[in-house]
N, C-alpha and C positions, 0 to 999 in steps of 0.2 A: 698408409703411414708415410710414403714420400712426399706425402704432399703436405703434412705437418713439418715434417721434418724441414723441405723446401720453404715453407713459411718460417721456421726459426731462423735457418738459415739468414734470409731476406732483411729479416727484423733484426738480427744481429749487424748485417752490415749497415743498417739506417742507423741505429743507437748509436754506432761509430759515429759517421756524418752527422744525426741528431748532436751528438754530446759537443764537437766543436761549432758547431754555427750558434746552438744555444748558449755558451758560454759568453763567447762574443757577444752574443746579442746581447748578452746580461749584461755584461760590461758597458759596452755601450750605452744600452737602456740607465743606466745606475744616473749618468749624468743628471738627467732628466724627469726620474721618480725621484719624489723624497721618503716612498715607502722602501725601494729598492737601496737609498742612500741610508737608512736605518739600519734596515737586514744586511747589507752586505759592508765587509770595512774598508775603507777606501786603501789599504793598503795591501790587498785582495787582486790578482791579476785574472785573465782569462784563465789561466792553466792550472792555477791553485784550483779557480770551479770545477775543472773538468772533474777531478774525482767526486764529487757529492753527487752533480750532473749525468756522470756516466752509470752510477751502479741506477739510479731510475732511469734509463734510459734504457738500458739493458732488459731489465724488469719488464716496462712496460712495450718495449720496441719486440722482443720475441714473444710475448703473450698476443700483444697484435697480429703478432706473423703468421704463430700459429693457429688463431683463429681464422686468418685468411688461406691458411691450408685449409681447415676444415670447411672452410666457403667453396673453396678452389675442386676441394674434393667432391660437395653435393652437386657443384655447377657442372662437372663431370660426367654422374650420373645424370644430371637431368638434361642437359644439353650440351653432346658433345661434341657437336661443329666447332671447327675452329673458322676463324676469319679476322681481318685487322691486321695479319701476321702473325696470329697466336694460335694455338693448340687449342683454346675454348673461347671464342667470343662474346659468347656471354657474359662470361665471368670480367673479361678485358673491359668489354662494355659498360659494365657494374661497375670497376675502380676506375674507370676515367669520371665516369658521373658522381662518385663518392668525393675523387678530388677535387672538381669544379664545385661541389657544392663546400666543400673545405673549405674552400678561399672566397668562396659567396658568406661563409657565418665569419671569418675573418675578417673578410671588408666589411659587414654591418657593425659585426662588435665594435670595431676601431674606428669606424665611423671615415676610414680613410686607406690610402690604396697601401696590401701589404707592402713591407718592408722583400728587394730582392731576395732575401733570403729565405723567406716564407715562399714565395713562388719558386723558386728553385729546390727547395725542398721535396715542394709539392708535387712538382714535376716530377723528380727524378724517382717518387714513392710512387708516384702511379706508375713509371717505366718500369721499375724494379718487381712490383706486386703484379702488374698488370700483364708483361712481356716477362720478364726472366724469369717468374716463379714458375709459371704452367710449363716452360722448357727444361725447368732445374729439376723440376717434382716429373718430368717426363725422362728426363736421365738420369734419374734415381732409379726408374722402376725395371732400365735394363743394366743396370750394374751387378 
């Protein structure tokens, strides 16, 4: 169970970060699309989005986490060396290659290199998922 819970956790504090870099990004992007300059009203700011942005980001950033508990949990049971710096290597190993191939279907989709905020992102989700969960869902289980 800490190791769900460790994954809410994780995904809670991404949605936070998630919710201002996408907003922005919206913004920004708005210029640019004319489907985005429909949907959204140009007297609309970054911070007005964050509320619509943030309740799916919550939503969808802790169902992810908690799945990555459940990952976190069988990679446990099935291999539980750690290595890399982490409590289970496999598992770390697993969301490093999950994240490089993220930004491998972002760069084909876009056809061009992500925007920094996509790789920074990416990054800091594979640190978080990869390295802090199997230590947070490890200090859970002696509390």
């Amino acid at each position: 169970m800490a190791e769900i819970f460790s994954g809410f956790v994780i995904g809670y504090a991404l949605s936070l970060l998630f919710t201002a870099l996408a907003a922005i990004s919206i913004i920004d992007m708005r210029q640019r699309s004319p489907f985005l300059q429909r949907a959204i009203a140009p007297n609309i700011n970054f911070i007005m989005l964050t509320v619509p942005v943030s309740m799916l980001a919550f939503l969808v950033w802790t169902a992810f986490g908690m799945m990555m508990g459940l990952f976190y949990k069988a990679a446990e049971a099935a291999a539980p060396a750690g290595s890399l710096g982490s409590p289970n290597g496999a598992f770390t190993i697993a969301v490093v290659i999950l994240g490089a191939v993220t930004l491998g279907v972002i760069y084909y989709a876009f056809e061009r290199r992500p925007a920094w905020r996509v790789i920074a992102f990416v990054t800091v989700t594979v640190a978080l998922f990869g390295w802090a969960m199997p230590y947070l869902s490890r200090a859970a289980r002696f509390v």
